[in-house]
C-alpha positions in Angstrom: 0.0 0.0 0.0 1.0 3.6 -0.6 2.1 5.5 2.6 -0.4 8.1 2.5 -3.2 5.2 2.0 -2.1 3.7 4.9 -2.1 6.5 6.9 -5.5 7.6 5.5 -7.3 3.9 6.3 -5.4 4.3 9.9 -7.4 7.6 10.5 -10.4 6.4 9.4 -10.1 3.3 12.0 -9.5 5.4 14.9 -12.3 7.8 13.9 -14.6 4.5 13.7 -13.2 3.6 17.5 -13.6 6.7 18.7 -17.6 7.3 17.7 -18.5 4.1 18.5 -17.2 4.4 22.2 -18.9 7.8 22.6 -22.3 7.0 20.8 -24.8 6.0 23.4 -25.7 2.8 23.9 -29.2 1.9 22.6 -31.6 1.2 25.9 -31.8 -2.1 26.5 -34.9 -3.9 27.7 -33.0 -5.2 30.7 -32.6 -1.5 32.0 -35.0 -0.7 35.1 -36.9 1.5 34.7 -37.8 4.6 36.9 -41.4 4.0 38.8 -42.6 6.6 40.7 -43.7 6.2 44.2 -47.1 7.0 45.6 -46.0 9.9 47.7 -44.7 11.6 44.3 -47.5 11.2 42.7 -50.2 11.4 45.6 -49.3 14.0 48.4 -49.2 17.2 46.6 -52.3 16.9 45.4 -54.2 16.0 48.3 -53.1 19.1 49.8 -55.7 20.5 48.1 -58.4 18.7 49.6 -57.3 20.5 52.9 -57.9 23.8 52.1 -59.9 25.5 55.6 -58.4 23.1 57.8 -55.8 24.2 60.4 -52.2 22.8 60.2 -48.8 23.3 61.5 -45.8 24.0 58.8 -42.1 23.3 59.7 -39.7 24.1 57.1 -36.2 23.6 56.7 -35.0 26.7 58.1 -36.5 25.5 61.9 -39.5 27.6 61.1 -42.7 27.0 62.4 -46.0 28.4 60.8 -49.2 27.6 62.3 -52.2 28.6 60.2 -55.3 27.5 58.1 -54.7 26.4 54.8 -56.0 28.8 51.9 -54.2 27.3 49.0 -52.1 24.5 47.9 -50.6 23.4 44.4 -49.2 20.7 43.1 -45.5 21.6 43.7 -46.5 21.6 48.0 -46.5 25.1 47.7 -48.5 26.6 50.5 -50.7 29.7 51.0 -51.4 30.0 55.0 -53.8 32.8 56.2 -54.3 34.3 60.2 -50.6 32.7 60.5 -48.2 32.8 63.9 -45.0 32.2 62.8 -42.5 30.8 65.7 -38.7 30.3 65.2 -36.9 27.4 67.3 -33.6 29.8 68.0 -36.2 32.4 69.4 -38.1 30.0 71.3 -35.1 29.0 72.6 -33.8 32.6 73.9 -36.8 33.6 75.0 -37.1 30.0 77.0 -34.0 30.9 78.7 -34.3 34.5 79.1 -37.8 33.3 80.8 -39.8 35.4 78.6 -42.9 34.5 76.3 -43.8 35.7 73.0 -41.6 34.4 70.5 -44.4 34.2 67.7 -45.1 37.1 65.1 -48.6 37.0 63.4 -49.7 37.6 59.8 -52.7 37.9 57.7 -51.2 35.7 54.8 -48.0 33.5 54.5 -46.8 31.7 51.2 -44.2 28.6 52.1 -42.6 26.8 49.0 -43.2 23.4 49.1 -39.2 22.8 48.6 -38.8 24.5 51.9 -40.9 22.2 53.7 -39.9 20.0 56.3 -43.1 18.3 57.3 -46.8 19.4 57.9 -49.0 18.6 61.1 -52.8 18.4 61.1 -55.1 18.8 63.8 -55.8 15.7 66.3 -59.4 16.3 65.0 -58.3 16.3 61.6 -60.3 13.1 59.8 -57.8 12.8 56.9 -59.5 10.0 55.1 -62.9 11.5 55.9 -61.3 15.2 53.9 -59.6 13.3 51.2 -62.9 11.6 50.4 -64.7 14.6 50.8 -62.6 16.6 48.4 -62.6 13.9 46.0 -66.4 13.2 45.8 -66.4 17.4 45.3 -64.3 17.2 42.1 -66.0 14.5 41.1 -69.2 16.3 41.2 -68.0 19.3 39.3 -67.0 16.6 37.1 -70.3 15.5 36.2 -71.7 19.2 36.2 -69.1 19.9 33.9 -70.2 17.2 31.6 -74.3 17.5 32.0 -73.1 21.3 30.7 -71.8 20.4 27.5 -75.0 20.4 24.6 -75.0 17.2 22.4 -74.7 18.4 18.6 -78.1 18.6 16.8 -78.9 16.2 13.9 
C-alpha cells in the first residue's frame, strides 16, 4: 500500500473507534426503569383537599407556621392565612431568658413546598374523611361539567 493510504485507512479506523465508544448505547430492555412512588405522585395533590383546615408547617430553616390552609398546588407550595410564625432559636432565647412571645402574626404566609420539612394536622383532623370529601367534590364538578356540554343537533 502507498504510505499516504495507509495513513489515510489508519485515521479512518481510529475515527470508527472513537464514535463508536462515545455514541450511546441503545436502551436495553434489561434497563430498570424509573417508577414513581405514591407519595410523588399522591401527596401534593391531596393538599388541596385541605384547604380550611388548620395545620402546622415546619420548614427547613426551623420555622414553624401555624395557620389555616388557603391554597395549595401541586408543587406543595402553600398559601397559610391568620398565621403565627415561631422560630426554634427564638423559642429558645426567649425559654431561657424566661420570657414569652416568641411568635409574630400575619394575615397571609406563602411557604414553598421545597422548603418544607413536614406538615402537622389537627388531632381532630379526619384525613381519610377530607380526602374523600374533596374527592367526591371534584367529582361532582365533574359531572356538572359534563351534563353542561350540549349534544350536537342532527
Amino acid at each position: 500500500l502507498h504510505p499516504f493510504l495507509a495513513v489515510a485507512v489508519a485515521f479512518v479506523v481510529i475515527l470508527l473507534v472513537m464514535f463508536s465508544a462515545s455514541a450511546p448505547a441503545a436502551p436495553s430492555s434489561q434497563q430498570p426503569t424509573k417508577v414513581k412512588s405514591s407519595v410523588d405522585s399522591y401527596l401534593a395533590p391531596l393538599l388541596r383537599h385541605f384547604v380550611g383546615i388548620d395545620l402546622i408547617v415546619e420548614t427547613k430553616q426551623g420555622r414553624t407556621f401555624r395557620g389555616r390552609l388557603r391554597e395549595a398546588d401541586a408543587y406543595m407550595n402553600l398559601v397559610l392565612s391568620r398565621v403565627a410564625k415561631d422560630n426554634q432559636q427564638a423559642q429558645l432565647k426567649s425559654n431561657r431568658e424566661g420570657s414569652d412571645g416568641a411568635s409574630e402574626i400575619f394575615d397571609l404566609v406563602h411557604i414553598r413546598g421545597p422548603t418544607i420539612r413536614y406538615i402537622v394536622f389537627g388531632a381532630k383532623v379526619d384525613i381519610t374523611g377530607v380526602v374523600k370529601a374533596g374527592q367526591d367534590r371534584e367529582r361532582a364538578a365533574g359531572d356538572k361539567y359534563k351534563r353542561g356540554i350540549r349534544k350536537a343537533r342532527k
